[in-house]
py3Dmol code that shows the C-alpha trace and the ligand (Angstrom):
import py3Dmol

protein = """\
ATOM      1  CA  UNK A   1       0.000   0.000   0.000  1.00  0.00           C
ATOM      2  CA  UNK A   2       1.170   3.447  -0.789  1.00  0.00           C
ATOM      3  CA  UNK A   3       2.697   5.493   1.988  1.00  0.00           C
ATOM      4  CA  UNK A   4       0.493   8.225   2.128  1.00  0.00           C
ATOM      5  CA  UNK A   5      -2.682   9.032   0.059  1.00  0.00           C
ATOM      6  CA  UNK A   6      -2.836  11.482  -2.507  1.00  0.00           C
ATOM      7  CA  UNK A   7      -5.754  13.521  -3.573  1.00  0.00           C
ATOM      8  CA  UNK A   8      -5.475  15.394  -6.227  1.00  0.00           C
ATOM      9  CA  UNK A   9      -7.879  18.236  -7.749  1.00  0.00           C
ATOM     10  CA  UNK A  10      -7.467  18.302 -11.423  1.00  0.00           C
ATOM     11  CA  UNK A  11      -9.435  22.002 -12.417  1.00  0.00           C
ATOM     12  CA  UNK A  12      -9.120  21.240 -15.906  1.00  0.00           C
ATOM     13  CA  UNK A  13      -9.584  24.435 -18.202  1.00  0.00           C
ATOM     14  CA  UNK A  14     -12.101  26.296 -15.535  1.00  0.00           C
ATOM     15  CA  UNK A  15     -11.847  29.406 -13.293  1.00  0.00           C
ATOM     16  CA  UNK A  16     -10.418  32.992 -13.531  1.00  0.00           C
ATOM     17  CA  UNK A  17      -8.035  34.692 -11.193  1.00  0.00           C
ATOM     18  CA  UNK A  18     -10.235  35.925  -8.838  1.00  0.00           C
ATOM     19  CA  UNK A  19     -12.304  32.126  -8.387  1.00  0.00           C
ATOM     20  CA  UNK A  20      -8.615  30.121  -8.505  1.00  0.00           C
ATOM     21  CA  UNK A  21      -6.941  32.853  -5.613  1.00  0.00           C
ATOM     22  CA  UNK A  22      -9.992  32.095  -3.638  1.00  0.00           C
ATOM     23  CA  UNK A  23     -10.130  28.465  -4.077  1.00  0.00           C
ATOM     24  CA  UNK A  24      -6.628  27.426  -3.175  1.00  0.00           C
ATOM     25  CA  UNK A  25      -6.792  30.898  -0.288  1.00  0.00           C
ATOM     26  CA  UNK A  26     -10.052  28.452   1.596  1.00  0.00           C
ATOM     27  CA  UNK A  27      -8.291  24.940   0.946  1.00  0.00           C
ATOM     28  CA  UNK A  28      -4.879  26.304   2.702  1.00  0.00           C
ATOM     29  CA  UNK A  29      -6.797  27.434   5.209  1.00  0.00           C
ATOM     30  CA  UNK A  30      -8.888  24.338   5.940  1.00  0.00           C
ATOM     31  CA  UNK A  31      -5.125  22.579   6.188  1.00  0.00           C
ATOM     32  CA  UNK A  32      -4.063  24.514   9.757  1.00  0.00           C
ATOM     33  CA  UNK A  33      -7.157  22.942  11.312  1.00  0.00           C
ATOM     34  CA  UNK A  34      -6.362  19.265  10.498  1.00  0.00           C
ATOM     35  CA  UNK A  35      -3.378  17.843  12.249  1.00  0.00           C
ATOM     36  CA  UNK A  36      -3.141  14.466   9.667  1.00  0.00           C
ATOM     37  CA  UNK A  37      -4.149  15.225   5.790  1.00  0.00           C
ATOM     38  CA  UNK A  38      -3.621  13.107   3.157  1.00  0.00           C
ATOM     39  CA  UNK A  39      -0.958  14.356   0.276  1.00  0.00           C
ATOM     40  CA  UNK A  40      -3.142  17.281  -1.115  1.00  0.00           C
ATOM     41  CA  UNK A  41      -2.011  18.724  -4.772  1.00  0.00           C
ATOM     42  CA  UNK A  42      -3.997  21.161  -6.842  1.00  0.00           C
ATOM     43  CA  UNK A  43      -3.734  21.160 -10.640  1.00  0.00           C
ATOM     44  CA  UNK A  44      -5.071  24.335 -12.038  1.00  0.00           C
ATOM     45  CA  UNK A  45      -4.513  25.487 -15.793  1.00  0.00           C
ATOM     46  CA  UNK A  46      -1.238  26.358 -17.142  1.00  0.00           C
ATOM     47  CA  UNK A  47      -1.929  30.286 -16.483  1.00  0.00           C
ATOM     48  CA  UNK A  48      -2.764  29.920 -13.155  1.00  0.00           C
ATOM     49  CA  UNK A  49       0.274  28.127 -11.648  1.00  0.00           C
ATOM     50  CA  UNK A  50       1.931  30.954 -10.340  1.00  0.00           C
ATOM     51  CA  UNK A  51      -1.082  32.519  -9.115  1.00  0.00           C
ATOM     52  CA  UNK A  52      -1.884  29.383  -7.014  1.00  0.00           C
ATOM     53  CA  UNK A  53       1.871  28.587  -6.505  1.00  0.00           C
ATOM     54  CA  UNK A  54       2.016  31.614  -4.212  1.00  0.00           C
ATOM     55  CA  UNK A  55      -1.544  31.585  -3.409  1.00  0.00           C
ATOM     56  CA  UNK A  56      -0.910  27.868  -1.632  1.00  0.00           C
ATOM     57  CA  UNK A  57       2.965  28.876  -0.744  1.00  0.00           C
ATOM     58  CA  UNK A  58       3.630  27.613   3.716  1.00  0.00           C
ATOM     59  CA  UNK A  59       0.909  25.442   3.060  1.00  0.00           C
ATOM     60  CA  UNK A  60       1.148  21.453   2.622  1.00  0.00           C
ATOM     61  CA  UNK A  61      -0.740  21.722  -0.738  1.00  0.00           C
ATOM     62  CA  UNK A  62       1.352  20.187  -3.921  1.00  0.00           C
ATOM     63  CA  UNK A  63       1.455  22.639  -7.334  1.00  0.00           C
ATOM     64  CA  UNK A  64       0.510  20.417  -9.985  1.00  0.00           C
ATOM     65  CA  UNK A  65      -0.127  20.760 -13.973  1.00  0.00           C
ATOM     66  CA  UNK A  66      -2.277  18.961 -16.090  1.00  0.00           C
ATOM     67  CA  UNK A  67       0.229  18.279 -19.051  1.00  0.00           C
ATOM     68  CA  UNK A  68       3.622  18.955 -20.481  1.00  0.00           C
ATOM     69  CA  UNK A  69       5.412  18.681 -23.533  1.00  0.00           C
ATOM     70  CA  UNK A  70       8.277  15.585 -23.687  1.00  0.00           C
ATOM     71  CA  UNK A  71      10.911  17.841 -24.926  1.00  0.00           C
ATOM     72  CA  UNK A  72      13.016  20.362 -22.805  1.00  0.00           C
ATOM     73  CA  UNK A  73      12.509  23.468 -24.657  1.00  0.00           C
ATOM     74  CA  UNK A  74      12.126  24.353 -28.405  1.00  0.00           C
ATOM     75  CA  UNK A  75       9.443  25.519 -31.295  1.00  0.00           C
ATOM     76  CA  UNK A  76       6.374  24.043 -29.745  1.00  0.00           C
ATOM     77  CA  UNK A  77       4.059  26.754 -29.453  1.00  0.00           C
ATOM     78  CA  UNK A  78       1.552  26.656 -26.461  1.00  0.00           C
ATOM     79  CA  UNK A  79       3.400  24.026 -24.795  1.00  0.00           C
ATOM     80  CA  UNK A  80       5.135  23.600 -21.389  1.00  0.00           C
ATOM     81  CA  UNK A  81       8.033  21.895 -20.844  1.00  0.00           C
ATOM     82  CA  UNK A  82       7.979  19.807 -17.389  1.00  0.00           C
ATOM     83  CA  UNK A  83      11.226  21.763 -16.480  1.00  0.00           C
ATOM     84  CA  UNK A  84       9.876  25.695 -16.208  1.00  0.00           C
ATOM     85  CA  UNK A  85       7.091  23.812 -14.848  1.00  0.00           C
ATOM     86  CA  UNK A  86       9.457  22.510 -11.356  1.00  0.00           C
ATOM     87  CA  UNK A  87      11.467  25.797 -12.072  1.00  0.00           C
ATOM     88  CA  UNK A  88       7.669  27.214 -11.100  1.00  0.00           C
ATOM     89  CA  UNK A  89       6.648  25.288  -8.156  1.00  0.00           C
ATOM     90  CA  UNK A  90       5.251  22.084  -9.355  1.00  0.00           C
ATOM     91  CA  UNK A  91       5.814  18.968  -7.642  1.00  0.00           C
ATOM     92  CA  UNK A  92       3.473  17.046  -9.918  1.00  0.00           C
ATOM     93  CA  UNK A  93       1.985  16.830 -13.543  1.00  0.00           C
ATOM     94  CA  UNK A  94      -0.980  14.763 -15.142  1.00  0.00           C
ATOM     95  CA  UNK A  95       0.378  13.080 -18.262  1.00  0.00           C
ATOM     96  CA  UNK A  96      -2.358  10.365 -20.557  1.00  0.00           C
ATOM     97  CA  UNK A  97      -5.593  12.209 -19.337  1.00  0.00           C
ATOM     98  CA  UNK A  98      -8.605  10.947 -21.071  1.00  0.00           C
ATOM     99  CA  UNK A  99      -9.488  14.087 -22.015  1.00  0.00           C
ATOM    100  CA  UNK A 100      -5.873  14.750 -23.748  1.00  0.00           C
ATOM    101  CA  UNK A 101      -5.890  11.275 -25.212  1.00  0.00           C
ATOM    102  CA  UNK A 102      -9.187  11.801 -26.618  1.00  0.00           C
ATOM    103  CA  UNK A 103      -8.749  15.658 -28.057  1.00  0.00           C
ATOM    104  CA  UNK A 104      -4.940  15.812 -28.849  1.00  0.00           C
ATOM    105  CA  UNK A 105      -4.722  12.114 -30.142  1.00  0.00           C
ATOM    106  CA  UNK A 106      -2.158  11.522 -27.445  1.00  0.00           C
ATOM    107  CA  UNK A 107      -0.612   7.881 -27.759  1.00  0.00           C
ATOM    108  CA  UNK A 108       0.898   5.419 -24.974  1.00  0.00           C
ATOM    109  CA  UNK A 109       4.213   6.280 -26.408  1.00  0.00           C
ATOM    110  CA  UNK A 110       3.759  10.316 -26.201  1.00  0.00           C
ATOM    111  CA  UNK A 111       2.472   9.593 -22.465  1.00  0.00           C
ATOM    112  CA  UNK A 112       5.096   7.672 -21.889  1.00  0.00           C
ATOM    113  CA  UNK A 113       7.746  10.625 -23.037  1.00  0.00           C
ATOM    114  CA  UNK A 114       5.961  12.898 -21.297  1.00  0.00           C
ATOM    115  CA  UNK A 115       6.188  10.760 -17.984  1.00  0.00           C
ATOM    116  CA  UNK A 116       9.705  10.443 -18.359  1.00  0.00           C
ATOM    117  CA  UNK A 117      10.209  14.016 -19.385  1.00  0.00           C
ATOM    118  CA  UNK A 118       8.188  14.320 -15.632  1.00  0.00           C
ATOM    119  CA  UNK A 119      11.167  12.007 -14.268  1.00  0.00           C
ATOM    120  CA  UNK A 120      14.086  13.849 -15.418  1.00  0.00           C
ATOM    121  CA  UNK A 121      12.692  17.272 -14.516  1.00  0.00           C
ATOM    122  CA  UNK A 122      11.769  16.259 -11.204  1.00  0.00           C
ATOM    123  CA  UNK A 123       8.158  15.911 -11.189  1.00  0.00           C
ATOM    124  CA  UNK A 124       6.211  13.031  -9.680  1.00  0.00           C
ATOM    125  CA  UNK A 125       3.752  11.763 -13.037  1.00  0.00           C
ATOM    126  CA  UNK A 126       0.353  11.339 -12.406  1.00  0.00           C
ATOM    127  CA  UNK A 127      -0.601   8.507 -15.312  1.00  0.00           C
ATOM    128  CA  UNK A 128      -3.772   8.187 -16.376  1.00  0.00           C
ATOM    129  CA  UNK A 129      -5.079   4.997 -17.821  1.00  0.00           C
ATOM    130  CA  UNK A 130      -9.169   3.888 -17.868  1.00  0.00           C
ATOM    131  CA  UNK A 131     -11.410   2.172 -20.466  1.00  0.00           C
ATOM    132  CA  UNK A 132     -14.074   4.272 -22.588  1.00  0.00           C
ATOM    133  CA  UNK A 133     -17.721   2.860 -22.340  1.00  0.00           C
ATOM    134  CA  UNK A 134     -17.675   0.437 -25.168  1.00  0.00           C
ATOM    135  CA  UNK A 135     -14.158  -1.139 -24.459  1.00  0.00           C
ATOM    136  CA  UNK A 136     -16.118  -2.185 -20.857  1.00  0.00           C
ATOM    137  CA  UNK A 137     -18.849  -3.407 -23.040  1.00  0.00           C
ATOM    138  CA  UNK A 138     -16.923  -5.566 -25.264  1.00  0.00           C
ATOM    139  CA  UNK A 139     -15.407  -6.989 -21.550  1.00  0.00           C
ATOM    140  CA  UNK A 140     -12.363  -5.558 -22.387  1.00  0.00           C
ATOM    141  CA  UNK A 141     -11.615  -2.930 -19.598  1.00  0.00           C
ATOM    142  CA  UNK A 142      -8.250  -4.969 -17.877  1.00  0.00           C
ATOM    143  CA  UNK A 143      -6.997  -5.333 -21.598  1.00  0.00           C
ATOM    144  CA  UNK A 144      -7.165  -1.841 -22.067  1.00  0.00           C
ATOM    145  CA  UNK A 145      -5.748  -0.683 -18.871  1.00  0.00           C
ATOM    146  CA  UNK A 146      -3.085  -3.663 -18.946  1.00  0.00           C
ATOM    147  CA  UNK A 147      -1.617  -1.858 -22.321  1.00  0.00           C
ATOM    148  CA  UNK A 148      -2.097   1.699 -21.228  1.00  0.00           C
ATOM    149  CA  UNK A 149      -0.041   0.679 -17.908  1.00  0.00           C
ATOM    150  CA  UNK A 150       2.312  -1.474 -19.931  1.00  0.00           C
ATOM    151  CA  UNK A 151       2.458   1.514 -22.416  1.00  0.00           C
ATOM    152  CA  UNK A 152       2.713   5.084 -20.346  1.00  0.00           C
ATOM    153  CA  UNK A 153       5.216   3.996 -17.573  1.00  0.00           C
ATOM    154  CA  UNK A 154       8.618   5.570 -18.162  1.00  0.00           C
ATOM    155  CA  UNK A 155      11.995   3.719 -17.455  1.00  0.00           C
ATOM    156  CA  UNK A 156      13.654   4.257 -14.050  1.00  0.00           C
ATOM    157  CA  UNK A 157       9.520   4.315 -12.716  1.00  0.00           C
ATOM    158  CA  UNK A 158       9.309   3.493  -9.271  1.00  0.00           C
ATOM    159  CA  UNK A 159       6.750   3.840  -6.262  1.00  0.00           C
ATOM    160  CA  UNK A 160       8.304   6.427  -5.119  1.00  0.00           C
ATOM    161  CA  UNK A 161       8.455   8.609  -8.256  1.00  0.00           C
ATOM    162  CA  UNK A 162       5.093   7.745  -9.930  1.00  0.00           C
ATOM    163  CA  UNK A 163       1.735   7.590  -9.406  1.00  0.00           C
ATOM    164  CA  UNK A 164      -1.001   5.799 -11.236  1.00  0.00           C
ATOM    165  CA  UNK A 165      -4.523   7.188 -12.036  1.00  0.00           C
ATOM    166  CA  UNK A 166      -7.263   5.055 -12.778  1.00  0.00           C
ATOM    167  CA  UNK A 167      -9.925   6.603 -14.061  1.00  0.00           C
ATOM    168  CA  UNK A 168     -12.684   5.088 -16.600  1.00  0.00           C
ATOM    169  CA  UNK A 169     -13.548   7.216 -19.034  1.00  0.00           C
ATOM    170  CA  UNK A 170     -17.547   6.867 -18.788  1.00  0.00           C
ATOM    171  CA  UNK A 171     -17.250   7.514 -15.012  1.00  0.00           C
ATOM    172  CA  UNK A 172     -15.229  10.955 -15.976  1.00  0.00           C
ATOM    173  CA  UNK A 173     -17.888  14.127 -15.336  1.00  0.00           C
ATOM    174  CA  UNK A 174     -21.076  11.687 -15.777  1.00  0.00           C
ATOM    175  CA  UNK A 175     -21.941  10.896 -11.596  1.00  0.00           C
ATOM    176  CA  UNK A 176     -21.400   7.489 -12.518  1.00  0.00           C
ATOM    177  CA  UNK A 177     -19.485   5.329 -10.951  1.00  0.00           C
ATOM    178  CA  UNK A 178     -17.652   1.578 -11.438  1.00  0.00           C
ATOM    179  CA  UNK A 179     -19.253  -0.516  -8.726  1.00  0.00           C
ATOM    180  CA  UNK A 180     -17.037  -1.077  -5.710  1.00  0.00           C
ATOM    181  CA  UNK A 181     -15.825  -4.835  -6.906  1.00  0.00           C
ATOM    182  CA  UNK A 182     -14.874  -3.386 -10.039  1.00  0.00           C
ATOM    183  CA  UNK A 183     -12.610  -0.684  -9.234  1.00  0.00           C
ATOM    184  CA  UNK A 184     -11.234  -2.966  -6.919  1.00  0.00           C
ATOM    185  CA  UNK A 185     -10.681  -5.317  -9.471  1.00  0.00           C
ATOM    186  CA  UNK A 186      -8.936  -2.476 -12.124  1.00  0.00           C
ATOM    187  CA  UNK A 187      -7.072  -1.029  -9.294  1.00  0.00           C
ATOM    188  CA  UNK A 188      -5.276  -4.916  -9.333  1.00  0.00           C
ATOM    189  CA  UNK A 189      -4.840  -5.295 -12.151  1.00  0.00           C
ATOM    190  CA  UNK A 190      -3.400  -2.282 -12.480  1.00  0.00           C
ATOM    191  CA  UNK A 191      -1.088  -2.795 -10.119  1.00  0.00           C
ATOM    192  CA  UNK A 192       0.243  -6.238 -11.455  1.00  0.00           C
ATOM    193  CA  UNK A 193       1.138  -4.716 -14.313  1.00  0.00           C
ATOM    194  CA  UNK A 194       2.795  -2.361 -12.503  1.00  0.00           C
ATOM    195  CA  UNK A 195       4.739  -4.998 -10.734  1.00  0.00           C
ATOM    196  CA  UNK A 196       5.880  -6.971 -13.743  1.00  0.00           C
ATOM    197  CA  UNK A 197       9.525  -6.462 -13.942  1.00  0.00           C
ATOM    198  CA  UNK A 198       9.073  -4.895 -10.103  1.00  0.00           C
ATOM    199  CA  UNK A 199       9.427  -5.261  -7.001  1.00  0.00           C
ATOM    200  CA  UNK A 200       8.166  -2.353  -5.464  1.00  0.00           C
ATOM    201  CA  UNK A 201       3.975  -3.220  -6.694  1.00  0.00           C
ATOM    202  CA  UNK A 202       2.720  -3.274  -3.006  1.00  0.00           C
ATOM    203  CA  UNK A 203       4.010   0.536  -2.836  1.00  0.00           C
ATOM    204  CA  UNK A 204       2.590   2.021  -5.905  1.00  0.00           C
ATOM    205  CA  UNK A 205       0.383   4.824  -5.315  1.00  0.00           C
ATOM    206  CA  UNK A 206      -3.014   4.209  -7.365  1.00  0.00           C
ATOM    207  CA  UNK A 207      -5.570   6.957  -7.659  1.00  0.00           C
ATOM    208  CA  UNK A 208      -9.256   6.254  -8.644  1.00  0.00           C
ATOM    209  CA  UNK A 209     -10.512   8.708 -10.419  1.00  0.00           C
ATOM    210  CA  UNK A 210     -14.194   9.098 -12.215  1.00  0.00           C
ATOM    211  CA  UNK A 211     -17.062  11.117 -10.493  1.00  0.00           C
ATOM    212  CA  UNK A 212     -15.426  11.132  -6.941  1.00  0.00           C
ATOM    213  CA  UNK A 213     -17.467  13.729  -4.640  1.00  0.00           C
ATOM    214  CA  UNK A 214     -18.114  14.056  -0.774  1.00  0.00           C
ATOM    215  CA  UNK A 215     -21.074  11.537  -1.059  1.00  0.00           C
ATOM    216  CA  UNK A 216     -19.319   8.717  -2.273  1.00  0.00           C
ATOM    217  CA  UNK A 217     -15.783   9.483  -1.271  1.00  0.00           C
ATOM    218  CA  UNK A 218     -15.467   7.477   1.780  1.00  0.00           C
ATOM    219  CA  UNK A 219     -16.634   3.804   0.210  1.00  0.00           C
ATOM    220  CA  UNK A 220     -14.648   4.566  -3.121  1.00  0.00           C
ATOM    221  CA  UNK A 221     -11.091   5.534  -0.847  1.00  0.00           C
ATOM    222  CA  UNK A 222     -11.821   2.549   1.610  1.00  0.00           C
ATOM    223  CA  UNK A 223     -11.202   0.227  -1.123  1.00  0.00           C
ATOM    224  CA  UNK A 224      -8.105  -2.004  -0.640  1.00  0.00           C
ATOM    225  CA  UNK A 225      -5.849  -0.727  -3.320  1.00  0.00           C
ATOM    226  CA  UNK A 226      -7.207   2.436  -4.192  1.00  0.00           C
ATOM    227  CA  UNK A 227      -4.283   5.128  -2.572  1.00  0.00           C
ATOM    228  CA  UNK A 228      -6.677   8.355  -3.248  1.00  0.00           C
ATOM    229  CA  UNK A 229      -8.476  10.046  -5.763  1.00  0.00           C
ATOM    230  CA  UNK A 230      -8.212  12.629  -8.809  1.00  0.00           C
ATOM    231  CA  UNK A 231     -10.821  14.976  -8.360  1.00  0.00           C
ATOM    232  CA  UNK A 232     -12.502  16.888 -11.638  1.00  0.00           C
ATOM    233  CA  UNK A 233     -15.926  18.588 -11.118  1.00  0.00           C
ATOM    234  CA  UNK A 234     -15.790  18.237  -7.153  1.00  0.00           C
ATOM    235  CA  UNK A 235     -12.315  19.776  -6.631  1.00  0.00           C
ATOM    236  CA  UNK A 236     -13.996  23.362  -7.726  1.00  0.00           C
ATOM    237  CA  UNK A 237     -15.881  23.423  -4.704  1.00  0.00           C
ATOM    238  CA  UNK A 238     -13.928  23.808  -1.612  1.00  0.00           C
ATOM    239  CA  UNK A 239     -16.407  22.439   0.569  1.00  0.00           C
ATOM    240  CA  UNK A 240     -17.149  19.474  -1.498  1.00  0.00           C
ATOM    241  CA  UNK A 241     -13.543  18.491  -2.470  1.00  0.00           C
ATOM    242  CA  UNK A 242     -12.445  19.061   1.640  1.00  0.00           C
ATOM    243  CA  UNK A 243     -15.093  16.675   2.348  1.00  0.00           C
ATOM    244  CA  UNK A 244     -13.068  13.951   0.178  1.00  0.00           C
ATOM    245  CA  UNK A 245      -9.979  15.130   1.477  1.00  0.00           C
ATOM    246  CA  UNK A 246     -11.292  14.478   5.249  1.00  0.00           C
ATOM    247  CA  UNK A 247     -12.734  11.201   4.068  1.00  0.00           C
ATOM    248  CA  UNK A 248      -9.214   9.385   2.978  1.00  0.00           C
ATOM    249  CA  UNK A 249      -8.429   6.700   5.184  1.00  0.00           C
ATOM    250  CA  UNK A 250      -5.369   8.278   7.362  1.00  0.00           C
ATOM    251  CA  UNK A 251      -2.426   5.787   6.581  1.00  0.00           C
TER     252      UNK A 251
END
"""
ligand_1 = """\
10
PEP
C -10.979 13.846 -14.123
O -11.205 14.511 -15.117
O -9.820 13.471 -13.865
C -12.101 13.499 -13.270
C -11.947 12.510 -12.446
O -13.239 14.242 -13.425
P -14.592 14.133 -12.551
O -14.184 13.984 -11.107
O -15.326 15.379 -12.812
O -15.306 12.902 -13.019
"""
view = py3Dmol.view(width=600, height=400)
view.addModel(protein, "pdb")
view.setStyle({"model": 0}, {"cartoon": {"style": "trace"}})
view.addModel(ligand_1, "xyz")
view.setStyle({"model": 1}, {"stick": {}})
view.zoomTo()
view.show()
């Protein structure tokens, strides 16, 4: 089992200055009355790093981003290289989202240079694998997330400088969720994948990740092998996504 949970707010391409300062201003807060948190990380969008970096700065909340580009700097316009992002504050980075795999065509092998782009910058990856809809149809989620794993880890990954996200696509933004057998079962087999060629597997942090909010955050992080959560629609609210914080098993 992982050390310590993570939870992880991914914000995705929403709020302005003014909402972001105020978001990450109440979450800090919230951390000086609770003596044992989980590992908390925020991941707003690109242009709000710094804002939040300072914003969350004496505070035990992580910086994260929600992409970066696998080379260290050149003509890539719009991109981010995982380097300014540490130079900036980040401790962590989201590499293989759905969302990116789906609108930007992004591969196993482009996650997997982005991951170790993470790695040799410094970051800790957060990897996301998870099956669309019809792949879980056709009974072939654990296929699926057997090659993303197999595909998106970098070389030189370990437990203690990855973390895995599971996170099925049809659960992402929907208020559905994978019944509690399942996700246990795609958080293992996640793992042994992991742990082929491994011998760290037991340590691996695994995220679950799909329509996590207060209500249903304390059966979904109870699971055996589920190390936390990354958070989309319920990390906006500070009420809601401090409600999933206080609900991850202490470890
Ligand atoms: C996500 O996009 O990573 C996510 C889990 O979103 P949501 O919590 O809104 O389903």
């Amino acid at each position: 089992m992982a050390a310590r949970a993570l939870i992880a707010g991914n914000w995705k391409m929403n709020g302005t200055q003014a909402t972001a300062k105020a978001l990450a201003a109440d979450l800090a807060a919230r951390c000086n009355t609770v003596p044992m948190l989980p590992r908390i990380a925020l991941c707003p969008p690109a242009a709000l790093l710094g804002l939040v970096a300072s914003t969350i700065s004496g505070s035990p909340i992580a910086l994260g981003a929600q992409d970066c580009h696998a080379q260290q700097k050149g003509a890539h316009t719009g991109d981010t290289s995982a380097w300014l992002l540490k130079d900036i504050g980040c401790s962590f980075v989201i590499v293989g989202h759905s969302e990116r795999r789906a609108d930007h065509g992004e591969t196993d092998i482009l996650v997997k240079s982005k991951a170790q782009a993470a790695l040799d910058a410094g970051l800790m990856p957060i990897i996301c694998v998870g099956e669309t809809e019809a792949e879980r149809d056709a009974g072939k989620a654990a296929d699926v997330v057997r090659r993303q794993v197999a595909g998106s880890l970098p070389a030189g990954a370990t437990a203690a400088n990855v973390v895995i996200a599971y996170e099925p696509v049809w659960a992402i933004g929907t208020g559905r969720t994978p019944t509690p057998e399942d996700v246990r079962a795609m958080h293992a087999v996640a793992r042994e994948t992991y742990a082929v060629g491994r011998s760290d597997g037991a340590d691996v942090a695994i995220l679950y990740g799909g329509s996590v909010k207060g209500s249903n955050a304390k059966v979904l992080l109870a699971l055996p092998g589920v190390d936390g959560a990354l958070v989309g629609g319920a990390s906006l609210d500070a009420a809601d996504f401090w409600t999933i914080i206080d609900a991850t098993p202490r470890r």
